[in-house]
N, CA, C and O atoms as CSV, one atom per row, in Angstrom:
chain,resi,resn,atom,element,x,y,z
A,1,UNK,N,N,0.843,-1.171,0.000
A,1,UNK,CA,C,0.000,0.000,0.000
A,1,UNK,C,C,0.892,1.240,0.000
A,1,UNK,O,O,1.840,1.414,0.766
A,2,UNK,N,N,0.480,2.075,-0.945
A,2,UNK,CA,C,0.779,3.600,-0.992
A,2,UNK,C,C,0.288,4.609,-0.823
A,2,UNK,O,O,-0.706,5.134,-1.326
A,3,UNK,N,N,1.359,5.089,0.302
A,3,UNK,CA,C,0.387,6.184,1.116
A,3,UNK,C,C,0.899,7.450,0.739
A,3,UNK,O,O,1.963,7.831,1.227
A,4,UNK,N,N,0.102,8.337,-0.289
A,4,UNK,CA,C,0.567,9.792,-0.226
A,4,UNK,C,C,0.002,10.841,0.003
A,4,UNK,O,O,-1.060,11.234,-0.479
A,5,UNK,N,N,0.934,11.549,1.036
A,5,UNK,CA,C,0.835,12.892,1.582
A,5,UNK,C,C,1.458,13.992,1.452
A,5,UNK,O,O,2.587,14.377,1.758
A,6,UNK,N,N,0.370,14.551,0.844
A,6,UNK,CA,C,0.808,16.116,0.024
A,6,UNK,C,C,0.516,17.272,0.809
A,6,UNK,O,O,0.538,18.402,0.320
A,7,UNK,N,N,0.121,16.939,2.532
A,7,UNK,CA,C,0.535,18.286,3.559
A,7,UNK,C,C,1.810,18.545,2.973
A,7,UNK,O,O,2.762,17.961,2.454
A,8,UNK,N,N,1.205,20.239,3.444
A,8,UNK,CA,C,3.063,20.401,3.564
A,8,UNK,C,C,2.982,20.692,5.561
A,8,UNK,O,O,3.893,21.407,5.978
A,9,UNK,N,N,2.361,20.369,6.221
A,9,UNK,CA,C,2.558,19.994,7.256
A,9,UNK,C,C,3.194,18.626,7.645
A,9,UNK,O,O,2.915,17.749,6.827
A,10,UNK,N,N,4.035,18.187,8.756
A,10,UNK,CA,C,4.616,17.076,8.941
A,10,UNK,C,C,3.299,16.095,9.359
A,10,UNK,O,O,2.347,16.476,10.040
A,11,UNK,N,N,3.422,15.138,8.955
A,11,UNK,CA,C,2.165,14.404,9.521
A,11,UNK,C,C,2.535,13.466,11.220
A,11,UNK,O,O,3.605,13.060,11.675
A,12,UNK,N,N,1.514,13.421,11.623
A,12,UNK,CA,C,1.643,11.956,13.124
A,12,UNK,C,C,1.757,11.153,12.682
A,12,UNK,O,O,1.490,10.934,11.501
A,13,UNK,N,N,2.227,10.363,13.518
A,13,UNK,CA,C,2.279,9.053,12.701
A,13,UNK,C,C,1.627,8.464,14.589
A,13,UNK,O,O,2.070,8.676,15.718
A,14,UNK,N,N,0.390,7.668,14.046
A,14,UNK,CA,C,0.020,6.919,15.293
A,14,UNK,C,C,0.282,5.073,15.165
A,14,UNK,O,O,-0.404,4.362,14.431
A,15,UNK,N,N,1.060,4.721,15.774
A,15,UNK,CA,C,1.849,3.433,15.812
A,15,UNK,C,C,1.395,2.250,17.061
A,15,UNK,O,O,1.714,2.345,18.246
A,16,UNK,N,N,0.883,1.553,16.677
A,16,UNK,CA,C,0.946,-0.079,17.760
A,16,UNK,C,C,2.325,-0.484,18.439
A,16,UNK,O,O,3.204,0.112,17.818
A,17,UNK,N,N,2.822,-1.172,19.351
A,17,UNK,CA,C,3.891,-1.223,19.685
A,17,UNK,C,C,3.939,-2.885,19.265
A,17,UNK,O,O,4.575,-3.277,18.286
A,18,UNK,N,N,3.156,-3.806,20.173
A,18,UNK,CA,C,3.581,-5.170,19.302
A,18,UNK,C,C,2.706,-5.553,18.517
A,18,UNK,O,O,1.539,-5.197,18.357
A,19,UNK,N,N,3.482,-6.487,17.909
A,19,UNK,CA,C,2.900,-7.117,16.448
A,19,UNK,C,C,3.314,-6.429,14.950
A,19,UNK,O,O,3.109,-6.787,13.790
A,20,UNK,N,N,4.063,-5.152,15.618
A,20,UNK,CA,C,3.924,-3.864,14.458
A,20,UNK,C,C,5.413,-3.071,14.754
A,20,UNK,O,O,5.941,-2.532,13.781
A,21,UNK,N,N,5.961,-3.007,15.815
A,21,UNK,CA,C,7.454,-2.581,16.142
A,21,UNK,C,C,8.621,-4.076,16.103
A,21,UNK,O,O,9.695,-4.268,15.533
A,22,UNK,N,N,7.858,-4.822,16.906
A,22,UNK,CA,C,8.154,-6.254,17.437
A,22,UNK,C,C,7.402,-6.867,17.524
A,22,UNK,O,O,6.306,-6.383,17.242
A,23,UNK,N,N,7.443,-8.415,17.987
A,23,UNK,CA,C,7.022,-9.724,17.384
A,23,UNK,C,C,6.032,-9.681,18.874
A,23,UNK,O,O,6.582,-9.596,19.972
A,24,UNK,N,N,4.392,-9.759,18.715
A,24,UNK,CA,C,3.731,-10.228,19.556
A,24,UNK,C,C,3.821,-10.860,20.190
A,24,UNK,O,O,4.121,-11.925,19.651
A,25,UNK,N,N,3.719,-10.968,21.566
A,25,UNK,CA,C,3.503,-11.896,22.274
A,25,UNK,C,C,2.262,-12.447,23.325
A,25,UNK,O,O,2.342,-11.789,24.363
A,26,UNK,N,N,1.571,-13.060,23.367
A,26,UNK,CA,C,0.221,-12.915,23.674
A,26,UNK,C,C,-0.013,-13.523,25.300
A,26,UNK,O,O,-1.063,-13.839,25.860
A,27,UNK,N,N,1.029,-13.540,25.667
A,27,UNK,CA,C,1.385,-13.589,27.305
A,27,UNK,C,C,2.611,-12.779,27.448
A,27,UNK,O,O,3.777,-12.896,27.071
A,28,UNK,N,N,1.581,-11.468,28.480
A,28,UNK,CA,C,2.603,-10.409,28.651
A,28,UNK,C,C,3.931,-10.254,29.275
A,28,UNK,O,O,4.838,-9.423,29.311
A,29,UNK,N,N,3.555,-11.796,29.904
A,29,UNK,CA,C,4.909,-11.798,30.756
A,29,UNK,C,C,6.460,-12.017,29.094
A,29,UNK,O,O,7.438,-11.302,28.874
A,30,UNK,N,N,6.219,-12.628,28.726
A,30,UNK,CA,C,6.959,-13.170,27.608
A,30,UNK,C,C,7.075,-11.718,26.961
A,30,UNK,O,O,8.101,-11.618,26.288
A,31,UNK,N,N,6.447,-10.798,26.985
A,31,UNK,CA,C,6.545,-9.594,26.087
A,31,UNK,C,C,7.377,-8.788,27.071
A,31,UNK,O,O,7.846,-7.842,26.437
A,32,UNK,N,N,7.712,-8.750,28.161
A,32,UNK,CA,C,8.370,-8.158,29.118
A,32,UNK,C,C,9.715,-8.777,29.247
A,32,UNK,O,O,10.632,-8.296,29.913
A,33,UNK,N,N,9.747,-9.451,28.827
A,33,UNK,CA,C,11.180,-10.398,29.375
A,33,UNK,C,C,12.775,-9.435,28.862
A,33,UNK,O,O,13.935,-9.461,29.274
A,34,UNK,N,N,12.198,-8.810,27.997
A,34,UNK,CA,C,13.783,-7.886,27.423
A,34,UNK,C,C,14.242,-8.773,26.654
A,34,UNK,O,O,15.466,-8.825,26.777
A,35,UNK,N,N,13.673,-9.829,25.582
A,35,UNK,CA,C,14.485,-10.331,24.485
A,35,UNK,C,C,13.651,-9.858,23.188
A,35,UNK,O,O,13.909,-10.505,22.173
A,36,UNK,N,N,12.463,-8.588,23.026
A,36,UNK,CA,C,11.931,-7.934,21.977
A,36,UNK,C,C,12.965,-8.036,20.691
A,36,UNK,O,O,14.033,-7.444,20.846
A,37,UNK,N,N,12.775,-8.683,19.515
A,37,UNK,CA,C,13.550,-8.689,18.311
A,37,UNK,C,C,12.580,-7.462,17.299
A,37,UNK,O,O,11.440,-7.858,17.055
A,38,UNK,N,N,12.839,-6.458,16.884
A,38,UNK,CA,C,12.303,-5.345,15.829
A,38,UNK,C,C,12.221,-6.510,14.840
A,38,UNK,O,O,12.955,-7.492,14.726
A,39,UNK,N,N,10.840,-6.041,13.969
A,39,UNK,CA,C,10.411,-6.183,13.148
A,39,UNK,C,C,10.960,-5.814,11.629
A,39,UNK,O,O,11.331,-4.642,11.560
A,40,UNK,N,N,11.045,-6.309,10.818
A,40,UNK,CA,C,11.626,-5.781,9.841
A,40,UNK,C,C,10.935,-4.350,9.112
A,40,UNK,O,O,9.766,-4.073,8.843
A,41,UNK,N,N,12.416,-3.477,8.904
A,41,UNK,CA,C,11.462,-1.951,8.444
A,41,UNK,C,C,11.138,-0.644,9.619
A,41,UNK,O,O,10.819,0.511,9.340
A,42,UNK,N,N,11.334,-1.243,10.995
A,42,UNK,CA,C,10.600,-0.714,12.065
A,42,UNK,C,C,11.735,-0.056,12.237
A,42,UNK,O,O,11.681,1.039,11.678
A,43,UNK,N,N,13.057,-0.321,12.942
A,43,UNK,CA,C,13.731,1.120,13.244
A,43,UNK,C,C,14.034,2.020,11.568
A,43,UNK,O,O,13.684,3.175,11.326
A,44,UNK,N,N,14.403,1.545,11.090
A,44,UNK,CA,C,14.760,2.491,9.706
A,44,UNK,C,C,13.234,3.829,9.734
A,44,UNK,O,O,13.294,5.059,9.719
A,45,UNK,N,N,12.147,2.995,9.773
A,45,UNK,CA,C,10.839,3.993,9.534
A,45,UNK,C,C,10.754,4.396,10.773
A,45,UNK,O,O,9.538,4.591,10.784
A,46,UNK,N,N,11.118,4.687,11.880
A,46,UNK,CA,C,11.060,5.445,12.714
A,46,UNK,C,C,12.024,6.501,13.040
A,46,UNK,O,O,11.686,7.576,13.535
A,47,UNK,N,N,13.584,6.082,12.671
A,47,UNK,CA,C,14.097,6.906,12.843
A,47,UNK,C,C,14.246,7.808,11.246
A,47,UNK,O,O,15.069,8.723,11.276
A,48,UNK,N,N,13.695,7.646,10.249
A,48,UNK,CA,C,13.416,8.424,8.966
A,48,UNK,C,C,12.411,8.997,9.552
A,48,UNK,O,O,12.775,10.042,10.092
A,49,UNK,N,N,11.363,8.786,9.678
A,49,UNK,CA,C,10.326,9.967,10.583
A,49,UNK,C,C,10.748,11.236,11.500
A,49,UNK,O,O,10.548,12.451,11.487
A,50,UNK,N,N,11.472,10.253,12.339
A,50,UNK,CA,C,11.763,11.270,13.537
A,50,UNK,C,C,13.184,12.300,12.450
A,50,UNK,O,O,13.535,13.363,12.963
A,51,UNK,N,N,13.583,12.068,11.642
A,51,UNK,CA,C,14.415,13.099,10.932
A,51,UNK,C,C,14.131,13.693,10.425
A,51,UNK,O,O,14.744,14.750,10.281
A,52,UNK,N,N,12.698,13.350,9.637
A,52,UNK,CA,C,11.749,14.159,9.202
A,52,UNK,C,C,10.675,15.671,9.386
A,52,UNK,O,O,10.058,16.528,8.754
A,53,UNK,N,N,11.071,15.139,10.898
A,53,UNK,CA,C,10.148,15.692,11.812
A,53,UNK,C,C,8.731,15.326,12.208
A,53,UNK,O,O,7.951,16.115,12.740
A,54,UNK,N,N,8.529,14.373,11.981
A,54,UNK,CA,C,7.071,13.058,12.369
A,54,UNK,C,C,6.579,13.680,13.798
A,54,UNK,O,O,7.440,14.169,14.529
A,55,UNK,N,N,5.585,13.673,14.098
A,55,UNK,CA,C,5.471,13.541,15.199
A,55,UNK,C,C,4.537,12.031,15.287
A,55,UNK,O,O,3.519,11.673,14.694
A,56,UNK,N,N,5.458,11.322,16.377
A,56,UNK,CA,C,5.623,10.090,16.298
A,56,UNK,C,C,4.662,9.768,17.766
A,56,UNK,O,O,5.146,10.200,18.812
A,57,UNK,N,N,3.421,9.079,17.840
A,57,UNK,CA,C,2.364,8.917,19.084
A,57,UNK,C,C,2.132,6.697,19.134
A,57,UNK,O,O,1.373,5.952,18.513
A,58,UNK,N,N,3.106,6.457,20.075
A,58,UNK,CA,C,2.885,4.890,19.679
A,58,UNK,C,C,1.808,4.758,21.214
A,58,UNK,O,O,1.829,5.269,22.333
A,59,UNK,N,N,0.638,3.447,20.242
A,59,UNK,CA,C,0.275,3.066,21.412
A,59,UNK,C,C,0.290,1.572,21.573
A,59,UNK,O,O,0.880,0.747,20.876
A,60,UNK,N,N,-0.498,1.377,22.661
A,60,UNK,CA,C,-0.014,0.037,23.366
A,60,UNK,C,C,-1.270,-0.445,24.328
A,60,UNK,O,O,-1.759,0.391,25.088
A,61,UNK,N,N,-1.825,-1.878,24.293
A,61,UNK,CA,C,-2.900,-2.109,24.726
A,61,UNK,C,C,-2.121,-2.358,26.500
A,61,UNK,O,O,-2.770,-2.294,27.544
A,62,UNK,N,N,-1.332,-2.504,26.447
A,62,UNK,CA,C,-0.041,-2.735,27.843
A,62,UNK,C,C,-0.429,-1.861,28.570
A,62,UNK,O,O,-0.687,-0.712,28.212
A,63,UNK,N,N,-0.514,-2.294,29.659
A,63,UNK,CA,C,-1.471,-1.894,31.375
A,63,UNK,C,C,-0.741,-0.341,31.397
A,63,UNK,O,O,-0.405,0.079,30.289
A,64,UNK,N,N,-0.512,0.414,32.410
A,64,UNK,CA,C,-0.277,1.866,33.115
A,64,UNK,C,C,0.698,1.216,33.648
A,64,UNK,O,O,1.787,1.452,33.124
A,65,UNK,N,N,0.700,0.475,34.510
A,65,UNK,CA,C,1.753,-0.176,35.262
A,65,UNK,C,C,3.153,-0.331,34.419
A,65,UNK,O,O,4.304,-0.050,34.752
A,66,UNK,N,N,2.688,-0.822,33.340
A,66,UNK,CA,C,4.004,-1.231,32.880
A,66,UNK,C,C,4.887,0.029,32.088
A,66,UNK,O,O,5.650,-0.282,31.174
A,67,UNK,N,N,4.777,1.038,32.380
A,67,UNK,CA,C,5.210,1.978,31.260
A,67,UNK,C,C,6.723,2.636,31.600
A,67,UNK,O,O,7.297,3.300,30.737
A,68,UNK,N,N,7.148,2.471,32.530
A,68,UNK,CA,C,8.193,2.154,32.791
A,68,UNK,C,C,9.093,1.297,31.599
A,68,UNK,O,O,9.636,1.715,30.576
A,69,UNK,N,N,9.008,-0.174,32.219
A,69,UNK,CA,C,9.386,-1.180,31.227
A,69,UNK,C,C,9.628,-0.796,29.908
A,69,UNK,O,O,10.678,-0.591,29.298
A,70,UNK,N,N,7.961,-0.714,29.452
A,70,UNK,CA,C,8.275,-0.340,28.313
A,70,UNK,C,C,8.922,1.002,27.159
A,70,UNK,O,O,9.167,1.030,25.953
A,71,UNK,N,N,9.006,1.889,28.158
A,71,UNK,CA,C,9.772,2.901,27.570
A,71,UNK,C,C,11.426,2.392,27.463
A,71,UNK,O,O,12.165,2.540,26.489
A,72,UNK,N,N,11.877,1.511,29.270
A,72,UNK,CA,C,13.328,1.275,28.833
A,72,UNK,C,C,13.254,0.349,27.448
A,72,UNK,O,O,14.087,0.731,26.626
A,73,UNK,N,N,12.471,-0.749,27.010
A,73,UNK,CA,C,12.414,-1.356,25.891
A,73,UNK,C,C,12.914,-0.842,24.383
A,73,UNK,O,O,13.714,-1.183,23.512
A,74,UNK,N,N,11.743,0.389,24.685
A,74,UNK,CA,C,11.803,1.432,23.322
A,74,UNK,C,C,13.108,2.062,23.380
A,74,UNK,O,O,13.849,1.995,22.399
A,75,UNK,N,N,13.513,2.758,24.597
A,75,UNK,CA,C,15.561,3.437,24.470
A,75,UNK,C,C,15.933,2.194,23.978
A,75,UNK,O,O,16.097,2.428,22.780
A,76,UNK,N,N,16.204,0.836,24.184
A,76,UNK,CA,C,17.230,-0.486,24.170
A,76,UNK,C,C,17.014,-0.589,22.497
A,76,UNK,O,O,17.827,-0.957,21.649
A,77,UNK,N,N,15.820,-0.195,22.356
A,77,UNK,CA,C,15.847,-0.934,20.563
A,77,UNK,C,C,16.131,0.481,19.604
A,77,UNK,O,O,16.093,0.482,18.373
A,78,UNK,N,N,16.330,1.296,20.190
A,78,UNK,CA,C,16.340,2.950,19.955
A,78,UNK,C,C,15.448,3.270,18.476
A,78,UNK,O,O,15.809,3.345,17.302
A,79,UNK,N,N,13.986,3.429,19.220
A,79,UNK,CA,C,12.473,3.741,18.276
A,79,UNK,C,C,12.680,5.076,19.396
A,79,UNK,O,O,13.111,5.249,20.535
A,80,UNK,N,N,12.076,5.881,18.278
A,80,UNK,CA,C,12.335,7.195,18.652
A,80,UNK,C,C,10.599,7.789,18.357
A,80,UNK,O,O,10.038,7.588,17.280
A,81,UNK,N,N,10.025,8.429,19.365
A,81,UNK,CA,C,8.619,8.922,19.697
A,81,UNK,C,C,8.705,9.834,20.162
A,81,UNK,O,O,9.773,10.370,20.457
A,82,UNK,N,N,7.273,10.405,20.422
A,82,UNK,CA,C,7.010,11.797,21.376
A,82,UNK,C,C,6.149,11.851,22.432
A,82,UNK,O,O,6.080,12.556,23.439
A,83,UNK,N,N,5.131,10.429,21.720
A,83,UNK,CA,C,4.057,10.200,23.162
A,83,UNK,C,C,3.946,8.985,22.882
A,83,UNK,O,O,3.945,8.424,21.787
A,84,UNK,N,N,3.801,8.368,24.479
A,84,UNK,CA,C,3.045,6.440,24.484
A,84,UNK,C,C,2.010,6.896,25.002
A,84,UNK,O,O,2.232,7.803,25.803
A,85,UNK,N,N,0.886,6.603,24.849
A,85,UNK,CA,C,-0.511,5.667,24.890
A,85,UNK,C,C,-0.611,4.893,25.591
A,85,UNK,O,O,-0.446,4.023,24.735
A,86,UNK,N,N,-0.808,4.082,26.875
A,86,UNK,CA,C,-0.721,3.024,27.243
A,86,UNK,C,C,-2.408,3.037,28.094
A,86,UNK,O,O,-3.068,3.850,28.742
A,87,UNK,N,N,-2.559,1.597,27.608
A,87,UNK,CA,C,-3.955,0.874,28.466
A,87,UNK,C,C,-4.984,1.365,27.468
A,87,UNK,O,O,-5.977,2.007,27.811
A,88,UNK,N,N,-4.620,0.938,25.856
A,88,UNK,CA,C,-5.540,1.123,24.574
A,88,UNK,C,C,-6.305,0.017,24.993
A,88,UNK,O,O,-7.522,0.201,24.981
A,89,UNK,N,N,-5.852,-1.212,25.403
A,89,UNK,CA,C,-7.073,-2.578,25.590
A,89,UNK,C,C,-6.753,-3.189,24.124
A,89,UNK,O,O,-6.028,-2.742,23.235
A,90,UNK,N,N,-7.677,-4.568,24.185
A,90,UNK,CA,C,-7.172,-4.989,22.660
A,90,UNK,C,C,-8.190,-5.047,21.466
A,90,UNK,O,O,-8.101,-5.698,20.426
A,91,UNK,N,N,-9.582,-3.852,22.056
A,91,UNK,CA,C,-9.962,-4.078,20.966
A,91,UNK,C,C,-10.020,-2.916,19.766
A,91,UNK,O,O,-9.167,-2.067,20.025
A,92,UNK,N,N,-10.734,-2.605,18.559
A,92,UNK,CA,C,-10.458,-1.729,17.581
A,92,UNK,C,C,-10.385,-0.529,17.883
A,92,UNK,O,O,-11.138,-0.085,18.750
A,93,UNK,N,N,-9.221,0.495,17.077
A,93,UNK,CA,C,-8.848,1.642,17.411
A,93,UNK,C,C,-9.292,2.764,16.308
A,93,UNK,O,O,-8.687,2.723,15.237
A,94,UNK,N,N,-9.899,3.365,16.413
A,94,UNK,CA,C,-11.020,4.177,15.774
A,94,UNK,C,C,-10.369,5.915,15.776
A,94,UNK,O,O,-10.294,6.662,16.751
A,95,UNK,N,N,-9.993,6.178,14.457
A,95,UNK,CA,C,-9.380,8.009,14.880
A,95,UNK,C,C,-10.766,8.546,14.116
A,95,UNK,O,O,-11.315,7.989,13.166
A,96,UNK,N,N,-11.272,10.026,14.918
A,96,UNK,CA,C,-12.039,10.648,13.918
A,96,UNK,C,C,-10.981,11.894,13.850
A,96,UNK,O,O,-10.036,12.240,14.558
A,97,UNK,N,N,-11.501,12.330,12.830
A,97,UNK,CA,C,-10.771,13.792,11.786
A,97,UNK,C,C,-11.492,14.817,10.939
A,97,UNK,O,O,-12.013,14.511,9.866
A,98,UNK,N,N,-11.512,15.980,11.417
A,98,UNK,CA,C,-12.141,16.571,10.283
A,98,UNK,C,C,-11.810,16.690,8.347
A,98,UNK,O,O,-10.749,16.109,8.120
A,99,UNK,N,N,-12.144,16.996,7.648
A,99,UNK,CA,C,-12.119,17.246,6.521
A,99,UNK,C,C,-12.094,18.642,5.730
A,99,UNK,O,O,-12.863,19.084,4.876
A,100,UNK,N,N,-10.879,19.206,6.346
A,100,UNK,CA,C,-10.915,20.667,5.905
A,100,UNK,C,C,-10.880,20.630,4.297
A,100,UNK,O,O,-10.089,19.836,3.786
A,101,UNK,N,N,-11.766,21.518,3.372
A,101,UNK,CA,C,-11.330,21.699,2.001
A,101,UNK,C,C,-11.764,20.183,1.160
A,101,UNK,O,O,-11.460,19.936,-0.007
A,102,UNK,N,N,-12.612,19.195,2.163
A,102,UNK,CA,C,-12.631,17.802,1.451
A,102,UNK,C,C,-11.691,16.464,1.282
A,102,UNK,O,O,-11.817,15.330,0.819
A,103,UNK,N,N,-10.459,17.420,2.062
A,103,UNK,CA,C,-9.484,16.415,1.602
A,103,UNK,C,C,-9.149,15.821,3.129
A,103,UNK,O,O,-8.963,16.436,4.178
A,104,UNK,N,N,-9.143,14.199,2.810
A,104,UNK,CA,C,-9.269,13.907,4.016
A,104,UNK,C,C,-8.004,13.454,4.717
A,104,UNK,O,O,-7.077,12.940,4.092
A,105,UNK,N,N,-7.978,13.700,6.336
A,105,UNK,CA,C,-6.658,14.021,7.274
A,105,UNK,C,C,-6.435,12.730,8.059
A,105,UNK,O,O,-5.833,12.441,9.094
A,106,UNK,N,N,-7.188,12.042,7.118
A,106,UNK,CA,C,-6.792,10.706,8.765
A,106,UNK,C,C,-6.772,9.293,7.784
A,106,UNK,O,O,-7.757,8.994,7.110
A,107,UNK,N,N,-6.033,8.804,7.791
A,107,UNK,CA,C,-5.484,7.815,7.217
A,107,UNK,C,C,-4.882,6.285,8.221
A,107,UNK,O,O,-3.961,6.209,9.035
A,108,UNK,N,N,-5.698,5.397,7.804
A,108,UNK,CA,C,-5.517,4.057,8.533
A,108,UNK,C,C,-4.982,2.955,7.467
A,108,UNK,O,O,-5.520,2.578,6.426
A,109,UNK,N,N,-3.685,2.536,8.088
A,109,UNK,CA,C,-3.210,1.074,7.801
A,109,UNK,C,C,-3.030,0.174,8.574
A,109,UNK,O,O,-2.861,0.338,9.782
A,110,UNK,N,N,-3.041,-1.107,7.885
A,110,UNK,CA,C,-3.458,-2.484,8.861
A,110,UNK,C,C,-2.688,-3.208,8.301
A,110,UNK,O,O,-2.735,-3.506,7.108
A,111,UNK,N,N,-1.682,-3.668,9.309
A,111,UNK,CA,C,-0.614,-4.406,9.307
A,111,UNK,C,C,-0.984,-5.483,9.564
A,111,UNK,O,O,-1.792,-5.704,10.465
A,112,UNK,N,N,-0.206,-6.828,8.449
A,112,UNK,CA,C,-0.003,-8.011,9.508
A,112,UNK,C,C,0.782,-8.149,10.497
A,112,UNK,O,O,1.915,-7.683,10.619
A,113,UNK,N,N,-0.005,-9.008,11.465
A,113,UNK,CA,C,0.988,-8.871,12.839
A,113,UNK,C,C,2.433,-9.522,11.937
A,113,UNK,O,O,2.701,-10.119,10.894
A,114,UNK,N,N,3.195,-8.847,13.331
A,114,UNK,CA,C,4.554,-9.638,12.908
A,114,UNK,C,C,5.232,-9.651,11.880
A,114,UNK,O,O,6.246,-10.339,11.763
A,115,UNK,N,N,4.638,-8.673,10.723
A,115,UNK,CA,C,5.274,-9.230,9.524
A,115,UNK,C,C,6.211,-7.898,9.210
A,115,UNK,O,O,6.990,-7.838,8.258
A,116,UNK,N,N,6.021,-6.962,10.068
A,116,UNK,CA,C,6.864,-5.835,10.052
A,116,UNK,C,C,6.114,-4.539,9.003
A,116,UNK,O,O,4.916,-4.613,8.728
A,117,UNK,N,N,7.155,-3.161,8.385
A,117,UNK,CA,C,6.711,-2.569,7.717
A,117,UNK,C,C,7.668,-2.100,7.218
A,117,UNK,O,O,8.779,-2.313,7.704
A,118,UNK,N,N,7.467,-1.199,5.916
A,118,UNK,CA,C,8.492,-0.847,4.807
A,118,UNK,C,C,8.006,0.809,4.294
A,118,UNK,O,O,6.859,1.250,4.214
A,119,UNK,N,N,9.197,1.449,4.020
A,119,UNK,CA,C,9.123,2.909,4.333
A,119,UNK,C,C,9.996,2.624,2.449
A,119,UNK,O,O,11.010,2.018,2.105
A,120,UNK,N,N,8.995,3.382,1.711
A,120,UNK,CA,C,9.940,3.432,0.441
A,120,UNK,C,C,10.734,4.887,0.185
A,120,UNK,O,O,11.821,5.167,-0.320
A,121,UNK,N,N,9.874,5.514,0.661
A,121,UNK,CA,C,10.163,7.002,0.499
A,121,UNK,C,C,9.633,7.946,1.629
A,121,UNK,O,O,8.569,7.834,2.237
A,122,UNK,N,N,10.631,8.931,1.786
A,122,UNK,CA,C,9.838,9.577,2.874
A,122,UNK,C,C,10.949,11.086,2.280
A,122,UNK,O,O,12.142,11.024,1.983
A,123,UNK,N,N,10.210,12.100,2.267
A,123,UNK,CA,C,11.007,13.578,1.907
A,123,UNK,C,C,10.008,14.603,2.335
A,123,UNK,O,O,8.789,14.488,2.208
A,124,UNK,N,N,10.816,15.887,2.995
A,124,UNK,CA,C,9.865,17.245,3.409
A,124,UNK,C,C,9.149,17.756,1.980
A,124,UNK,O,O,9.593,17.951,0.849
A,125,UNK,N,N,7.630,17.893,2.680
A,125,UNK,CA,C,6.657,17.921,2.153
A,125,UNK,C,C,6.117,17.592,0.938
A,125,UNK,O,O,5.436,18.362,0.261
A,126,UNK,N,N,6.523,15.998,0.525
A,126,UNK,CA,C,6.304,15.138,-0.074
A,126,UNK,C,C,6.021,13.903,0.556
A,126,UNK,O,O,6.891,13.157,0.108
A,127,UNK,N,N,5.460,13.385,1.173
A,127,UNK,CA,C,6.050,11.631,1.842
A,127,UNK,C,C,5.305,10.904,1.346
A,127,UNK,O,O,4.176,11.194,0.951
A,128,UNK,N,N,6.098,9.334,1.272
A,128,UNK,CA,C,5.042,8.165,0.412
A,128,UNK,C,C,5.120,7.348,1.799
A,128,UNK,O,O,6.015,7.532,2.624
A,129,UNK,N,N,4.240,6.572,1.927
A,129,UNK,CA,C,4.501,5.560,3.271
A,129,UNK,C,C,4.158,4.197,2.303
A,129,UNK,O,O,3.366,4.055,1.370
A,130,UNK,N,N,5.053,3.324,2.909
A,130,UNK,CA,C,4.506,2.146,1.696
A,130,UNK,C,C,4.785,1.225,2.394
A,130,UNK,O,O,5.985,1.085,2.628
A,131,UNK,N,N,3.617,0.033,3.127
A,131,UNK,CA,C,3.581,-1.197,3.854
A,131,UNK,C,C,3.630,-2.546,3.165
A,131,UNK,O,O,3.596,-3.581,3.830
């Protein structure tokens, strides 16, 4: 999929943490353990964002409690953000947006878990996002 954005504003980028940074794990203890392997595509497209000037918002269905943890996680694999989200829960995540001028500001992609993501192009006030 090709995603193009012809703001010349920097866009958010709103991000999942597993299944989509790193490899799910569906017992949290196992997702805590500190052996997280990145996904293929995931640091390259984050730190091309954050050079970009992205403003980068990851979230995470992962309790309040744990946010600690998981921030040292995110320094160790060095994914670079501006805000976590934590205690999304696991079910569907819904953005609304207005439609200034018709053209519309909110844009959703759906990753397979685990299978990572791929950044073909990314340039100031041009960007392609491509999964």
């Amino acid at each position: 999929m090709k995603i193009d954005i012809k703001d010349k504003c920097h866009p958010t980028i709103f991000s999942d943490i597993d299944g989509t940074i790193w490899k799910h794990e569906s017992d949290i203890r196992h997702s805590m353990n500190g052996t997280q392997r990145l996904l293929p595509g995931a640091f390259d497209n984050f730190l091309e964002w954050h050079r970009q000037g992205f403003n980068i918002i990851l979230t995470t269905g992962r309790p309040e409690f744990l946010r600690e943890e998981t921030v040292r996680q995110l320094r160790e694999l060095g994914i670079f953000y501006n805000h976590l989200l934590m205690d999304c829960g696991p079910g569907p995540r819904v953005m609304i947006n207005d439609t200034p001028n018709g053209n519309a500001k909110a844009i959703a992609v759906n990753l397979t878990r685990d299978e990572g993501m791929e950044v073909k192009c990314v340039s100031a006030g041009r960007s392609y996002i491509t999964t």
